[in-house]
C-alpha positions in Angstrom: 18.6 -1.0 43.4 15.6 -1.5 41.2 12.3 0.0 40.7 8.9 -1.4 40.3 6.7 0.2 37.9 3.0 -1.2 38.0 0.5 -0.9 35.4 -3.4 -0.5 35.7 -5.6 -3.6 34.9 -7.3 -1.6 32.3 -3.8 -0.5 30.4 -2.8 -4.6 30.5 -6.0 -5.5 28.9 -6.1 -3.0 26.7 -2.5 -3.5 25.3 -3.1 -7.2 24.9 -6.6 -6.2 22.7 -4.7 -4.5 20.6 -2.1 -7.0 19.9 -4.6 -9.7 19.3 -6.9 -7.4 16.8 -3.0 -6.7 14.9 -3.0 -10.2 14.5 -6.3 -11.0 13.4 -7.3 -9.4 10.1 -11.0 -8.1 10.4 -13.2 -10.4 8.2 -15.6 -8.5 5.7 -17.6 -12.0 4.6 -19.2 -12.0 8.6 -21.8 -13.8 8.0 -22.9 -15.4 4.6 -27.1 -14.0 5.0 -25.4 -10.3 4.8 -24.7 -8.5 1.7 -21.9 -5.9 2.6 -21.8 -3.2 0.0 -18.2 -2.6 -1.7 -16.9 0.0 -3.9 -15.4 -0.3 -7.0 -11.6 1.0 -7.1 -10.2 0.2 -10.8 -10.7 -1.6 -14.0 -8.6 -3.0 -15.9 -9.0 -4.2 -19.7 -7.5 -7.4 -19.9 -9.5 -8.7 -23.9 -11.9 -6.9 -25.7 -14.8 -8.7 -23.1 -12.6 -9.1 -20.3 -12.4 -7.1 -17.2 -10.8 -7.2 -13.8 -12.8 -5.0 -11.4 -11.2 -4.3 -7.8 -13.3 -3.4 -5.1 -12.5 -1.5 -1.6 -13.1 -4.1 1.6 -14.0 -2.0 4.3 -10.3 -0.8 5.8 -7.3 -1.3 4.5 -6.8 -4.2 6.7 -9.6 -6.1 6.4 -9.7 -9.5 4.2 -12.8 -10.8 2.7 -12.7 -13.8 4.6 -13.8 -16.1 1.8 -12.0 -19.9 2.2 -10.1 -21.3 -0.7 -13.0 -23.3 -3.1 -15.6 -21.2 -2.1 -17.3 -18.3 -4.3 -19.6 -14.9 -3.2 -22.2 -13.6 -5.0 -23.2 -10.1 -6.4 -26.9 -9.0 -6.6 -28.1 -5.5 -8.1 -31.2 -3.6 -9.2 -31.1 -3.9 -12.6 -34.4 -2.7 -14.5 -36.3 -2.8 -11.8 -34.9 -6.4 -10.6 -33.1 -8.6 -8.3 -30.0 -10.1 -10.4 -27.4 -12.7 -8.6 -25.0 -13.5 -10.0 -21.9 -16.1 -8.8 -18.2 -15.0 -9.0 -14.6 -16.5 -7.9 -12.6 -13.6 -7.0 -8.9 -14.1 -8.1 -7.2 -12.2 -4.9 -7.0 -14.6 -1.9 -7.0 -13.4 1.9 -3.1 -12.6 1.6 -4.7 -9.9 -0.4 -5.5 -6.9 2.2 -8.0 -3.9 1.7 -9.7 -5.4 -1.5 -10.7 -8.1 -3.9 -10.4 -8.7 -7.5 -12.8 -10.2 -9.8 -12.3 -11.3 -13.6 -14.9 -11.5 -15.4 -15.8 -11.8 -19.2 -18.6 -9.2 -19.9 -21.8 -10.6 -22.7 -22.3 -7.2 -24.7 -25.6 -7.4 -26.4 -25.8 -8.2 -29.7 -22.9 -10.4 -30.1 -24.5 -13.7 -29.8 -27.7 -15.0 -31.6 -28.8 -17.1 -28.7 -28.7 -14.4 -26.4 -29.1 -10.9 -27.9 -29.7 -9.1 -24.6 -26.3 -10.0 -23.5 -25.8 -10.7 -20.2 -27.3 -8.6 -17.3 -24.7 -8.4 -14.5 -21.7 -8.4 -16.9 -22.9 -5.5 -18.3 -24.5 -3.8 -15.3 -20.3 -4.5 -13.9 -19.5 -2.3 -17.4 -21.4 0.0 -16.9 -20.4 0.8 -12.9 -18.3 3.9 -12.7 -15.6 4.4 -10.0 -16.5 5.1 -6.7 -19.6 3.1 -7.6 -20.8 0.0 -4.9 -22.3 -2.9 -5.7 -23.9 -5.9 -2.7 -21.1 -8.7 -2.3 -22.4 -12.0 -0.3 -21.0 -15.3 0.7 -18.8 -17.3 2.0 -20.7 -19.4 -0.3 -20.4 -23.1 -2.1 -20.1 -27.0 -1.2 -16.2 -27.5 -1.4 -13.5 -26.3 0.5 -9.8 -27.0 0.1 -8.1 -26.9 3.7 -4.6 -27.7 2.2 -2.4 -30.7 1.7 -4.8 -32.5 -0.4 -7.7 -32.2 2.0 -11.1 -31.1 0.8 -14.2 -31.0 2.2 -16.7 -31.7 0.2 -20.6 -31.3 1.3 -23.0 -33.1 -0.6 -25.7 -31.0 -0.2 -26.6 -27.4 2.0 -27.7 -29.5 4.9 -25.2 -31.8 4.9 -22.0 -31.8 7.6 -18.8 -31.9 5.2 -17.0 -35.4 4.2 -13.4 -35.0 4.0 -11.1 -36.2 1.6 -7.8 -36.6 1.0 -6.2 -36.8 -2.3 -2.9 -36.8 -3.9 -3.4 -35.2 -7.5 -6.8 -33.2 -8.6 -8.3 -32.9 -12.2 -9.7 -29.8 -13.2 -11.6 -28.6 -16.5 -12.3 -25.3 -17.3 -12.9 -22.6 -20.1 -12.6 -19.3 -20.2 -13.0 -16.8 -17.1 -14.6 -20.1 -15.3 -11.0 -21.1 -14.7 -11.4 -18.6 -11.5 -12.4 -21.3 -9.3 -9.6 -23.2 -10.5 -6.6 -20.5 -9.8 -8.0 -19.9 -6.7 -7.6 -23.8 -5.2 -4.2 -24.2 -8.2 -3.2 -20.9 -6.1 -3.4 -22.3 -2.5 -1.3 -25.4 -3.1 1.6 -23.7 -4.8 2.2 -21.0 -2.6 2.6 -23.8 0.7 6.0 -25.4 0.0 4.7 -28.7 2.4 1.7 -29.3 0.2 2.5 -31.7 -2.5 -0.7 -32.6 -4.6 -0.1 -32.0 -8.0 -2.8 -30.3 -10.5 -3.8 -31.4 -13.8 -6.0 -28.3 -16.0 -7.3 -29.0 -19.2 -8.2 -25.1 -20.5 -10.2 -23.8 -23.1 -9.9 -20.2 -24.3 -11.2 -17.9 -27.6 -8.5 -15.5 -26.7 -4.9 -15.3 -25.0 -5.2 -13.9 -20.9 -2.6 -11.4 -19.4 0.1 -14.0 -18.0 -0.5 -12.3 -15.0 -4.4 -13.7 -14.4 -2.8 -17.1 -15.4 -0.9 -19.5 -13.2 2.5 -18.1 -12.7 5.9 -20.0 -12.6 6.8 -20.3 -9.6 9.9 -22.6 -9.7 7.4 -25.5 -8.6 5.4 -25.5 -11.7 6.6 -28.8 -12.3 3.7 -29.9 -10.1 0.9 -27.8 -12.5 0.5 -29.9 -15.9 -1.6 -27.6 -17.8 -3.3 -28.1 -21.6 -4.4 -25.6 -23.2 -6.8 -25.0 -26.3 -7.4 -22.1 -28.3 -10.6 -21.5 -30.5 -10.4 -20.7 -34.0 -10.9 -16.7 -33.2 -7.3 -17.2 -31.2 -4.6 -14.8 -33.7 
C-alpha cells in the first residue's frame, strides 16, 4: 500500500545546513578588528578625478555585511607607511560578490594647499586589476534600521540611543554624498518606509545619473538642491 523510506540522522542535518547557509549570505565584514584583503575587479571613469573601483568579496555570494549609515576603511603601505583612509561604498548588501566605491582621486599638483595630492586616492589610481588592497569595518556611530529609526551612539563606548524621525536633512558635496545615497537608498527601495529626505548638494562637475539618486516613481519623497561651481560647463 505504501512504503516508508527513512533517512539517516546525518543526511537530515546535513540537508537542513545546507538550506540555512542558502539563506544566509556569508558576511565578509566578520568582525570590524580584521582587515580582509579584496581585489580590485574594474574601474570605471566617471569625471576627469572621479573613479568607481569594484572589488571581489570573497565568493560570489558573500555580502560585505556593512549596515546602512555605517562606513569601512582602507589602509595601505604607501612609502613606507600606514595610510587609512574612510570610504562609503555605494553598493548595499543586495549587492552580491562585490562592492563599489566612488571616489574623487587629489592628483598632485592641482591644488596649492596641497601639492602632494592625496595619498590613498592616488595610491587607488595607481592599483592595477587583480591588485588587493586591506578593507575594515563595520565602522561609524549611526545606523539607519528603517522606517525612520536611527541609532545614533554618542561616542565608541556608548550603547546606541534610538530615534525615530519623520523627515531627515542632509548636506553634502561632492563624492561625500556617499554616506548620503547609501541611507537616501535604503528608504526608497522599502515601499512601507515613509520618511522623506531633504539634500542640499554641492558639486564642481555633473555625476553619471547612474551614481546619483534614481527616479524611482517615489521620488516625490527625495527634495533635492543642487549647486554647481563655477568650473560646472
Amino acid at each position: 500500500l505504501g512504503h516508508m523510506v527513512l533517512f539517516p540522522v546525518w543526511f537530515l542535518y546535513s540537508l537542513l545546513m545546507k538550506l540555512f547557509q542558502r539563506s544566509t549570505p556569508a558576511i565578509t565584514l566578520e568582525s570590524p578588528d580584521i582587515k580582509y584583503p579584496l581585489r580590485l575587479i574594474d574601474r570605471e571613469i566617471i569625471s576627469h578625478d572621479t573613479r568607481r573601483f569594484r572589488f571581489a568579496l570573497p565568493s560570489p555570494q558573500h555580502i560585505l555585511g556593512l549596515p546602512v549609515g555605517q562606513h569601512i576603511y582602507l589602509s595601505a603601505r604607501i612609502d613606507g607607511n600606514l595610510v587609512v583612509r574612510p570610504y562609503t561604498p555605494i553598493s548595499s548588501d543586495d549587492d552580491k560578490g562585490f562592492v563599489d566605491l566612488v571616489i574623487k582621486v587629489y592628483f598632485k599638483d592641482t591644488h596649492p594647499k596641497f601639492p602632494a595630492g592625496g595619498k590613498m586616492s592616488q595610491y587607488l589610481e595607481s592599483m592595477q586589476i587583480g591588485d588587493t588592497i586591506e578593507f575594515r569595518g563595520p565602522s561609524g556611530l549611526l545606523v539607519y534600521q528603517g522606517k525612520g529609526k536611527f541609532a545614533i551612539r554618542p561616542d565608541k563606548k556608548s550603547n546606541p540611543i534610538i530615534r525615530t524621525v519623520k523627515s531627515v536633512g542632509m548636506i553634502a558635496g561632492g563624492t561625500g554624498i556617499t554616506p548620503m545615497l547609501q541611507v537616501i537608498r535604503a528608504i526608497m527601495k522599502d515601499p512601507d518606509d515613509h520618511t522623506v529626505c531633504h539634500l542640499l548638494f554641492a558639486n564642481q562637475n555633473s555625476l553619471h545619473h547612474e551614481h546619483g539618486v534614481e527616479p524611482t516613481g517615489r521620488v516625490g519623497r527625495m527634495l533635492a538642491w543642487t549647486w554647481r561651481g563655477p568650473s560646472y560647463k
